[in-house]
PALUM-395643 format. One record per residue (C-alpha): residue number from 1; x, y, z; residue in one letter. Coordinates in nm, 4 decimals. Example, Ala and Ser with C-alpha at 12.3 -4.5 7.8 and 13.67 -1.06 7.14 Angstrom:
REM residues 2
[1 [1.2300 -0.4500 0.7800] "A"]
[2 [1.3670 -0.1060 0.7140] "S"]
//
This chain:
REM residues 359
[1 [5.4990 3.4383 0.5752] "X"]
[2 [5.7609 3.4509 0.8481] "X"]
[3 [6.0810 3.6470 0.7611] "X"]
[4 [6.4131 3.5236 0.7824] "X"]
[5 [6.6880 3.7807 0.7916] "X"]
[6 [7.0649 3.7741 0.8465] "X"]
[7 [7.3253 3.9383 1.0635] "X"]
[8 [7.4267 4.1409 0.7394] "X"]
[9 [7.0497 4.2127 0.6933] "X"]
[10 [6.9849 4.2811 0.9894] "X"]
[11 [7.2803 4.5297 1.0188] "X"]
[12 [7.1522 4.6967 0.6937] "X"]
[13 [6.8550 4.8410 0.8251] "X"]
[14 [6.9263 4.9001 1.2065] "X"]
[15 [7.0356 5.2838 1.2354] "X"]
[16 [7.1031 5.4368 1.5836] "X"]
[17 [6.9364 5.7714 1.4643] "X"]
[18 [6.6178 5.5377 1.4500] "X"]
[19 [6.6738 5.2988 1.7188] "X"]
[20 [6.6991 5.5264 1.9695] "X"]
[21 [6.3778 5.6709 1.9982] "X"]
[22 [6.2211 5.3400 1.9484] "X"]
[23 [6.3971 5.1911 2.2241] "X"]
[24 [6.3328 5.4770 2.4339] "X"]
[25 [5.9408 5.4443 2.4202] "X"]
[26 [6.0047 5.1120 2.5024] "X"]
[27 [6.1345 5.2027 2.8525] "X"]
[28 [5.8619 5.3909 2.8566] "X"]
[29 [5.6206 5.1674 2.7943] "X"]
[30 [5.7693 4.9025 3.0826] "X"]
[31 [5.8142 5.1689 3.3320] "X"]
[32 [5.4433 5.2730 3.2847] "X"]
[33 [5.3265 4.8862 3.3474] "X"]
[34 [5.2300 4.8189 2.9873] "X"]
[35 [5.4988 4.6290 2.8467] "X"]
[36 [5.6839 4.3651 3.0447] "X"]
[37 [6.0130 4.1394 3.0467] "X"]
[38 [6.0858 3.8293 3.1993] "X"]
[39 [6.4135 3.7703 3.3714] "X"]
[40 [6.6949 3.6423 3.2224] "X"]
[41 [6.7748 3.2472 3.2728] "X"]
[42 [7.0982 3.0737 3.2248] "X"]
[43 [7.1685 2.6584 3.2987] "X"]
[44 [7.5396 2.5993 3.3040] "X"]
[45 [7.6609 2.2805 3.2260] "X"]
[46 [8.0449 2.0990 3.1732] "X"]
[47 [8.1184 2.0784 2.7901] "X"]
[48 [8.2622 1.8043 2.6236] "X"]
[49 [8.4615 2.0443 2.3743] "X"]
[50 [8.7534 2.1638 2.6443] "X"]
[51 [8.7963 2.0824 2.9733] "X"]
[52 [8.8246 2.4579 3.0769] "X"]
[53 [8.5307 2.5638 2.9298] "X"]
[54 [8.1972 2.5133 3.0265] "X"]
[55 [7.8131 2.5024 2.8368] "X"]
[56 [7.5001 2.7823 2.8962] "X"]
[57 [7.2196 2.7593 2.7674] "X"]
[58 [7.0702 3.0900 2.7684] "X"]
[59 [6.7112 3.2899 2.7517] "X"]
[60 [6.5135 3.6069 2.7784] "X"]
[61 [6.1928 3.7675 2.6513] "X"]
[62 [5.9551 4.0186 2.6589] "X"]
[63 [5.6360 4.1979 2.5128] "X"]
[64 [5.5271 4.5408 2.3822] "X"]
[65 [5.1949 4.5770 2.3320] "X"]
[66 [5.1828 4.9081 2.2027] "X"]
[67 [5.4650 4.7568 1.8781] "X"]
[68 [5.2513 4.4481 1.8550] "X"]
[69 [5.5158 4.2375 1.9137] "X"]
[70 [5.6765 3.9603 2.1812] "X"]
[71 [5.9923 3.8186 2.1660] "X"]
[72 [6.2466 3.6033 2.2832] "X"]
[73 [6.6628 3.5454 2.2958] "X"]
[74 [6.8303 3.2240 2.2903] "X"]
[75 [7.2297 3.1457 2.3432] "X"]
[76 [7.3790 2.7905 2.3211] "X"]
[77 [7.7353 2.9242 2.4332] "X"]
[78 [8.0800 2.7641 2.4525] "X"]
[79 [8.2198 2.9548 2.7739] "X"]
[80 [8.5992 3.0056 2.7939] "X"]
[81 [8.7759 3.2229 3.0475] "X"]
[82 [9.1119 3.3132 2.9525] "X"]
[83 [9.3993 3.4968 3.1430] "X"]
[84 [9.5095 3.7951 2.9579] "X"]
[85 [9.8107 3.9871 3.1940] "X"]
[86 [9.5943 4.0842 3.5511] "X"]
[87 [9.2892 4.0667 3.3719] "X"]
[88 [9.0164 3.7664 3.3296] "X"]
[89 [8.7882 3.8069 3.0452] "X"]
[90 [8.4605 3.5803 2.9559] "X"]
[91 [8.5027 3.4687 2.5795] "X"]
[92 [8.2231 3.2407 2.4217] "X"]
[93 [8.4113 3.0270 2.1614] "X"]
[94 [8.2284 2.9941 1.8168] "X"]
[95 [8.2286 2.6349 1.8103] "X"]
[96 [7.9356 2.5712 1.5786] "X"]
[97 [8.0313 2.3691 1.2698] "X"]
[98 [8.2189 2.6474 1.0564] "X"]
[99 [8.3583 2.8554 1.3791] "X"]
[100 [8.0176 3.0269 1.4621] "X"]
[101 [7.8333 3.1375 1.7415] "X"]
[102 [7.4852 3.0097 1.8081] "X"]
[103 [7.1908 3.3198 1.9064] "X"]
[104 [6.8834 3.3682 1.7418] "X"]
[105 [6.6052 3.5685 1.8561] "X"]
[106 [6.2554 3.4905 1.7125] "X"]
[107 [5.9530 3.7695 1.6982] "X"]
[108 [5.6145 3.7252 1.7363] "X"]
[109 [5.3024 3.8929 1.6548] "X"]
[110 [5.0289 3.9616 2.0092] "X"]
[111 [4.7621 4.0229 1.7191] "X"]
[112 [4.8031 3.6261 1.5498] "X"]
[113 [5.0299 3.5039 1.7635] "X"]
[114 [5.2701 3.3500 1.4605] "X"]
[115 [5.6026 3.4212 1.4197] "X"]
[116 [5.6946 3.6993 1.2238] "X"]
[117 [6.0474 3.6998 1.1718] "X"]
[118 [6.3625 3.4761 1.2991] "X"]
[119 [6.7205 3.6232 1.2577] "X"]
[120 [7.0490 3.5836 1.4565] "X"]
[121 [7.1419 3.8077 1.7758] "X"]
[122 [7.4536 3.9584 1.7106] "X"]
[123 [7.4219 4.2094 1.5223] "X"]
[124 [7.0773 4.3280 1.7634] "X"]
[125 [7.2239 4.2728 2.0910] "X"]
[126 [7.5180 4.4593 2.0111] "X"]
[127 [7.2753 4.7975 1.9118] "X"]
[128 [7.0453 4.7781 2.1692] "X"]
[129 [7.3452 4.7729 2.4438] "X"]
[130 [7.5049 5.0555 2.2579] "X"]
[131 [7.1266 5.2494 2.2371] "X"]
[132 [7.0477 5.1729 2.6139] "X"]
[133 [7.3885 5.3232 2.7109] "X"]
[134 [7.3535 5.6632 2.4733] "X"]
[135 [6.9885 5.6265 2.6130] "X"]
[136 [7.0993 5.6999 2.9738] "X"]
[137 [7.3582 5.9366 2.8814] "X"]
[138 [7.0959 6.1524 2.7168] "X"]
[139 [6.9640 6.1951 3.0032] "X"]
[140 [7.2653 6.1549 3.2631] "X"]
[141 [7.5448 6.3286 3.0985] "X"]
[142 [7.5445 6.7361 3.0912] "X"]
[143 [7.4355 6.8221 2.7953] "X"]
[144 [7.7383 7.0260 2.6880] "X"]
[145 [7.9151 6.7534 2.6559] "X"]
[146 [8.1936 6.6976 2.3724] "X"]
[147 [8.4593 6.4539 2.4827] "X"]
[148 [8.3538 6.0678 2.4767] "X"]
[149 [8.6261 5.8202 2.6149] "X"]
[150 [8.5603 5.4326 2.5414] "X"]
[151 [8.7734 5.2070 2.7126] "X"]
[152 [8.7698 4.8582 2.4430] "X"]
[153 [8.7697 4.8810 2.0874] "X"]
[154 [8.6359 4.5375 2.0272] "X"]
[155 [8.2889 4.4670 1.8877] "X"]
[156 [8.0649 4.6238 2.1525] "X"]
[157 [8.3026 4.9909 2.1712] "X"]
[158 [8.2174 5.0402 1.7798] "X"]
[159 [7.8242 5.0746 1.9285] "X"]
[160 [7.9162 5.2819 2.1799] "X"]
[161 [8.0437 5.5483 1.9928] "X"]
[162 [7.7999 5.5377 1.7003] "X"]
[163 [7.5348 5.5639 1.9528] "X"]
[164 [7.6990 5.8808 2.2101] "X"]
[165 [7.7106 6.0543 1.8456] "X"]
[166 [7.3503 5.9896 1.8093] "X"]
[167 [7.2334 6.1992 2.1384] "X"]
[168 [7.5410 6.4230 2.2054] "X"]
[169 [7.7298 6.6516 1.9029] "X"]
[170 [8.0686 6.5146 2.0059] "X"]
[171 [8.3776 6.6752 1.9188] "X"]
[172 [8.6391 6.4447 2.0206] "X"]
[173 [8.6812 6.0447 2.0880] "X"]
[174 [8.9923 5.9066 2.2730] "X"]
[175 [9.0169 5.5613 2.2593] "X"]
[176 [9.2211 5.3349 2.4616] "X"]
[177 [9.2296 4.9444 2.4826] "X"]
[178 [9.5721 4.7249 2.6078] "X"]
[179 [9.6401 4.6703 2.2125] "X"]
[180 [9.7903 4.9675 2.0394] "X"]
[181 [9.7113 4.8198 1.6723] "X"]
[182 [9.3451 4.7726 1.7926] "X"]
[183 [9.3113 5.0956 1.9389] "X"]
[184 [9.4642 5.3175 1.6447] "X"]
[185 [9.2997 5.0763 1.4053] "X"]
[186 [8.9654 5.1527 1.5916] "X"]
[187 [9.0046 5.5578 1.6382] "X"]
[188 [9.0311 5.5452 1.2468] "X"]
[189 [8.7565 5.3548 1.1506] "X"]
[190 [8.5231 5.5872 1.4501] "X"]
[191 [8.6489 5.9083 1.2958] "X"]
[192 [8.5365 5.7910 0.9611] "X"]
[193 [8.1922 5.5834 1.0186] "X"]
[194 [8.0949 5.9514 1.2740] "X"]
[195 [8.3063 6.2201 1.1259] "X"]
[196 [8.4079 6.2885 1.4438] "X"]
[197 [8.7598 6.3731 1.4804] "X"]
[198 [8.9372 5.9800 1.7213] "X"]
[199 [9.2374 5.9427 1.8626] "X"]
[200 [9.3744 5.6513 2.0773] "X"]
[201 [9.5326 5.6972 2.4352] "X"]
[202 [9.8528 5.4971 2.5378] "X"]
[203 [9.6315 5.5298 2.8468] "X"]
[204 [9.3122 5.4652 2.9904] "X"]
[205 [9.3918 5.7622 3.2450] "X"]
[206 [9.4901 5.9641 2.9300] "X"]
[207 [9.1949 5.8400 2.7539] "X"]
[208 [8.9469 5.9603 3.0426] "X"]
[209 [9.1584 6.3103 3.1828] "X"]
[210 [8.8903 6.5648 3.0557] "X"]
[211 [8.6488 6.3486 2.9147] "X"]
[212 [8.2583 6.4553 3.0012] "X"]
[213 [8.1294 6.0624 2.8957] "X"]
[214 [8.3685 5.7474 2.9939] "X"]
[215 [8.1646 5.4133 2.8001] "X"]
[216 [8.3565 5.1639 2.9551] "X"]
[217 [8.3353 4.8498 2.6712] "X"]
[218 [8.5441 4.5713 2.7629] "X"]
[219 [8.4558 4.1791 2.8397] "X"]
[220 [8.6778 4.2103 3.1534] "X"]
[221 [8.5294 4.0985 3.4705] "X"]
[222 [8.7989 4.3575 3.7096] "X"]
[223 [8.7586 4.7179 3.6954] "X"]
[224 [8.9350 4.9015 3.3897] "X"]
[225 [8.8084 5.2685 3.4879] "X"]
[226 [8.9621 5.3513 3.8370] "X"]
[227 [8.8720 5.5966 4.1537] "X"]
[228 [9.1437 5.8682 4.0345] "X"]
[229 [9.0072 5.9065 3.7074] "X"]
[230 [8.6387 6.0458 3.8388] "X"]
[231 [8.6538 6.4042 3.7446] "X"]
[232 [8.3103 6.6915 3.8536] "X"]
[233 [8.0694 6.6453 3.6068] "X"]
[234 [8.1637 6.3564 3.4397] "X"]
[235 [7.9256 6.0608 3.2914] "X"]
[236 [8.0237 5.7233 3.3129] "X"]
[237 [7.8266 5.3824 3.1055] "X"]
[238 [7.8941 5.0371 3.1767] "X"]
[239 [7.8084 4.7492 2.9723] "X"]
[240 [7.9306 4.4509 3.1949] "X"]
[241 [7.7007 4.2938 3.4467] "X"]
[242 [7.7422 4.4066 3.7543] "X"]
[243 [7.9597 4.7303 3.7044] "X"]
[244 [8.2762 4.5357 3.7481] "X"]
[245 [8.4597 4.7801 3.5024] "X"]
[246 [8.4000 5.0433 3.7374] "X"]
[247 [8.6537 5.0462 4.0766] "X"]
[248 [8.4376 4.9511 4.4059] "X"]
[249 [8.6487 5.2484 4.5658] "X"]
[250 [8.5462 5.5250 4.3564] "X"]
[251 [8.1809 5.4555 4.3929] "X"]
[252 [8.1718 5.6704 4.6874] "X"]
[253 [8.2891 5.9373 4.4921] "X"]
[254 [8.0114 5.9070 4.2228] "X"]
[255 [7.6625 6.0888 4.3269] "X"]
[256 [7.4012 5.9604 4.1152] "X"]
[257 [7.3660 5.5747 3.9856] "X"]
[258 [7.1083 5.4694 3.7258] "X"]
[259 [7.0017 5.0907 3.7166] "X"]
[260 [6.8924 4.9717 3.3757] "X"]
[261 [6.6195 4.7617 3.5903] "X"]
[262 [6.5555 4.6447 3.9372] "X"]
[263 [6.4886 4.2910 3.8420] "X"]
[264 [6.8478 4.2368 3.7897] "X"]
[265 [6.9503 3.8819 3.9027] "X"]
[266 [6.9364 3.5878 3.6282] "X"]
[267 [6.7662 3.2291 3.7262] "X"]
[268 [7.1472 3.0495 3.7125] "X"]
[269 [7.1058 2.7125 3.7254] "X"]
[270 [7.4324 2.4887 3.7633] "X"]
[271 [7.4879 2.1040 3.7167] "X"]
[272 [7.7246 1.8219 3.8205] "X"]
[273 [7.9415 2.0166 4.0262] "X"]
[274 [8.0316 2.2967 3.8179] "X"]
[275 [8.2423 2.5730 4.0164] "X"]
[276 [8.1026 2.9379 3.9258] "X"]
[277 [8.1589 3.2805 4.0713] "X"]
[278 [8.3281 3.6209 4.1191] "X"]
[279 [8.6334 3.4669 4.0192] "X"]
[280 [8.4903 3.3152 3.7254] "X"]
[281 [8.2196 3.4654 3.5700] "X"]
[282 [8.1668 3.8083 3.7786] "X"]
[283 [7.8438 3.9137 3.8999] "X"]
[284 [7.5592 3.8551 3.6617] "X"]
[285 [7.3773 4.1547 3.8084] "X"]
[286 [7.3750 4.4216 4.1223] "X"]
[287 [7.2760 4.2383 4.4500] "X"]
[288 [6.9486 4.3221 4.5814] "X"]
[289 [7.0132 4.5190 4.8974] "X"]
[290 [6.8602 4.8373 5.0315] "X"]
[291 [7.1160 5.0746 4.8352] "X"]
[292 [7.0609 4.8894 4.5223] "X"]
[293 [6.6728 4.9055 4.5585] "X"]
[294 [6.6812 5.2862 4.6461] "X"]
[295 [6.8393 5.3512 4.2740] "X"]
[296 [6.6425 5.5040 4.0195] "X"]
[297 [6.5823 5.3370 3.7123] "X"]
[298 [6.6423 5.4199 3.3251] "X"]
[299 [6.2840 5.3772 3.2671] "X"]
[300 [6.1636 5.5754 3.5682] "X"]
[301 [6.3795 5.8581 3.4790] "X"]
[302 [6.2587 5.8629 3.0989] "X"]
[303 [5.9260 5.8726 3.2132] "X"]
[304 [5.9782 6.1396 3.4583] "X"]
[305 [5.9219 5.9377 3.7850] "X"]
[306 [6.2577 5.9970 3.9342] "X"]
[307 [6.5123 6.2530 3.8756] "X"]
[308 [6.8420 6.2113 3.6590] "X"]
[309 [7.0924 6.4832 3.6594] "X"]
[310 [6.9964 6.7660 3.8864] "X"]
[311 [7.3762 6.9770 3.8980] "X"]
[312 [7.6526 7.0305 3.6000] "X"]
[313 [7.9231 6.9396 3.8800] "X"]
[314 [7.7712 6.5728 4.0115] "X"]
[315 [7.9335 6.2428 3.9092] "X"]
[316 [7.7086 6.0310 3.7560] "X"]
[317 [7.7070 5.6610 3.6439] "X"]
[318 [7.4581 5.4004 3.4375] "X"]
[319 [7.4911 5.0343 3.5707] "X"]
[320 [7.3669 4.8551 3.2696] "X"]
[321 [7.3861 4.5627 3.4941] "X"]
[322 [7.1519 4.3212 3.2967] "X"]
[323 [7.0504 4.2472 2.9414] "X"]
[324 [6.6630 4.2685 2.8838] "X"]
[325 [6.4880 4.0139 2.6132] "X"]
[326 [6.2395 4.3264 2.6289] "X"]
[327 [6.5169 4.4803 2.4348] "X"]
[328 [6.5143 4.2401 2.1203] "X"]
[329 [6.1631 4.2611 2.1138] "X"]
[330 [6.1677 4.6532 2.0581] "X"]
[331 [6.5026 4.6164 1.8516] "X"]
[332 [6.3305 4.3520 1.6352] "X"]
[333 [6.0113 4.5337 1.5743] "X"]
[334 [6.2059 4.8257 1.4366] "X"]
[335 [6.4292 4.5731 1.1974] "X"]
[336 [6.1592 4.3309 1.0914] "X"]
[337 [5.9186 4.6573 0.9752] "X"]
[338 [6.2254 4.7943 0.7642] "X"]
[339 [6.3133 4.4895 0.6271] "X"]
[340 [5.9684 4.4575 0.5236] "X"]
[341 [5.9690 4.7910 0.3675] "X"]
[342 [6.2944 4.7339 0.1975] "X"]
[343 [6.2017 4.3881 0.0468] "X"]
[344 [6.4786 4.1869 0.1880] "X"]
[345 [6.5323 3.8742 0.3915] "X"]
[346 [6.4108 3.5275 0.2869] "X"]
[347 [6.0368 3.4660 0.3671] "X"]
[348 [5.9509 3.1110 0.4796] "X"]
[349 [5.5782 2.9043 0.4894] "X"]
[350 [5.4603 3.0085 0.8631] "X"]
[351 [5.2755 2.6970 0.8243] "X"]
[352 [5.6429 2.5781 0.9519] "X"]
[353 [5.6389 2.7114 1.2243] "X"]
[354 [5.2555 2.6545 1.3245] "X"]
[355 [5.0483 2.3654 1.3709] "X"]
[356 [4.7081 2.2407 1.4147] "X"]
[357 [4.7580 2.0018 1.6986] "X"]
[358 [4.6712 2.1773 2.0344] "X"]
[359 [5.0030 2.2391 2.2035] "X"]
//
């Protein structure tokens, strides 16, 4: 039978404390050659919907071998991109009959081959970012350190934080995002889901003065942590692709940078004349150039090939400059085996979703 689970399913059974680990030996398992990913791949289109918005159509997968498991990520996206003061943010519009959003990753078995479970994205790609990012700081960040600043408190910043207090016994959170309802609404609800005491900044300078991890969590495609704010021994995470939340000037002032991967640039493929770039979209990963090449890697520095962290006084910073399907695949392993073990989710005929006809 092949499992169907929902966001809401899905969210009651993924735990960071768990996650974690699993994603960890993941990295592991790709640096050492034995699991693999395929890049990402994006076709951009006009849309019929609005005429400032345009169409994507996006995918990525991978396999573990070791968890048994292969899978892949689809997005059919409404893309917006909306002024908000100096800032230009990417917003996917949930223009699916009933205002939803359209992601679905789908898990297969490398034993059978069939399908074992199909569920929706969301809830997934928002833990593994949040995982990856407490992943490198684990291993980045000194390990005496008690003061996490998030810049956001949207969806992804909530991640973030559950996932810094998963690898580092925080003492303090400072918040700060442009929207002082968001913000204090957001350092609440942290200090309650961690018991970790939150407070929101009227700054993001406030926000990061002391701090020993910055996570910067927006959807803005300009910088929203700046050169001034790099401090000796600080840790700093990004979540948008290519780094564009950190200032360009202040990355001469940082001494170590982390890559997620190497294999960072998307297949973008664009039709009838549609007009994407910088000022559009940002970056959709770090160029390939002889700097960017030199950096280590999160999975060569979990598995010991190059070094992370080798002073309490350097400046360091994770690019995660491109999502992975590799990631779903280890994210939707863990979920699919304790949804199993909990009972839950909908089980469908995989007779559905097999046939007998030789594809």
């Amino acid at each position: 039978m092949t499992l169907i689970l929902s966001n809401d399913e899905v969210e009651s059974v993924l735990e960071m404390p768990e996650l974690i680990p699993v994603l960890e030996e993941a990295y592991l398992e790709l640096a050492e050659g034995r699991g693999a990913s395929r890049r990402r791949s994006d076709i951009v289109t006009p849309t019929t919907l609005r005429e400032d918005g345009l169409y994507a159509l996006k995918s990525m997968d991978g396999v573990i071998p070791k968890f048994g498991v292969g899978a892949i990520r689809l997005n059919s996206d409404i893309l917006t991109f909306p002024q908000a003061g100096n800032e230009m943010r990417r917003v996917k519009v949930p223009a699916a009959p009933g205002d939803r959003y359209v992601g679905l990753v789908l898990l297969f078995s490398t034993h059978t081959g069939e399908p074992l479970a199909i569920m929706p994205d969301g809830v997934m790609q928002r833990a593994r970012v949040g995982a990856t990012n407490a992943i490198a700081a684990k291993h980045l960040s000194r390990q005496e350190s008690r003061i996490l600043a998030v810049l956001g408190s949207g969806w992804q910043a909530g991640a973030q934080v559950t996932a810094h207090c998963a690898v580092r016994p925080l003492e303090e959170i400072r918040v700060y995002s442009p929207n002082a309802a968001h913000r204090e609404a957001f350092a609440a609800e942290m200090a309650e889901a961690t018991g970790v005491p939150a407070r929101a900044c009227a700054s993001g300078e406030e926000a990061c003065g002391g701090a020993d991890i910055v996570a910067c969590a927006t959807n803005a495609v300009m910088p929203v942590f700046f050169r001034d704010w790099i401090e000796p021994g600080m840790h700093i995470g990004t979540i948008r692709p290519g780094a564009t939340e950190v200032e360009r000037g202040g990355w001469d002032h940082i001494d170590l940078f982390c890559l997620l991967d190497h294999d960072d640039n998307a297949e973008l493929i664009y039709t009838h004349g549609v007009q994407v770039g910088e000022d559009k979209v940002g970056s959709y990963g770090v160029e390939h150039d002889d700097w960017h090449a030199s950096l280590p890697s999160l999975p060569q520095i979990i598995c010991g090939r190059r070094s992370g962290r080798t002073d309490d006084s350097q400046v360091t910073c994770f690019l995660n400059n491109l999502g992975l399907g590799y990631q779903f695949a280890a994210t939707g392993y863990l979920v699919h085996r304790k949804a199993r073990d909990a009972g839950i989710g909908h089980e469908l005929p995989t007779d559905w979703f097999t046939e007998t006809v030789h594809p």
